[in-house]
Residue, then its C-alpha position, 0 to 999 in steps of 0.5 A: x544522577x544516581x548511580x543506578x539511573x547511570x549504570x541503566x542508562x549507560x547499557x541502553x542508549x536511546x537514540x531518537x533518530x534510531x528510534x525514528x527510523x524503526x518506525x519510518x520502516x515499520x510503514x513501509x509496504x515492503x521489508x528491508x530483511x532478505x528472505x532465506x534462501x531455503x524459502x522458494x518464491x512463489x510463482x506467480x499465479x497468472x491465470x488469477x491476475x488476469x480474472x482480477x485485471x479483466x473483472x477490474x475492467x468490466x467496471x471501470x471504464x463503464x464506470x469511468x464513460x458514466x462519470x464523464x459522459x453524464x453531461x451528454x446523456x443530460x443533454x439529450x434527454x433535456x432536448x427530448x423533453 
């Protein structure tokens, strides 16, 4: 190995499992670093959860009644027919 190739490979080690576990990390949906504590936490916005969770709702189990009780409706308009 050449001396240069040393020198360089000497000051920056390359680790595979660090190398790993900074990508691991990268995939995940929160982060490891605190926040500072200049930074305040937001308060949370109540009024916009609840628009969100009721809209959510007006959708779903309408939707969720349609996609499990087709059968029914099926069969009473068959015996209609």
């Amino acid at each position: 190995m050449s001396p240069i190739i040393r020198q360089v490979a000497s000051r920056r080690a390359f680790s595979i499992l660090t190398r790993a576990r900074q990508v691991a990390r990268g995939f995940e949906p929160h982060p490891f670093e605190r926040y500072p504590i200049s930074q305040q936490a937001a308060k949370a916005d109540w009024g916009k959860l609840v628009k969100r969770t009721a809209g959510n709702a007006v959708l779903y189990f309408p939707g969720f009644a349609f996609v499990l009780g087709w059968p029914l409706l099926a069969e009473k308009a068959l015996r209609r027919t």
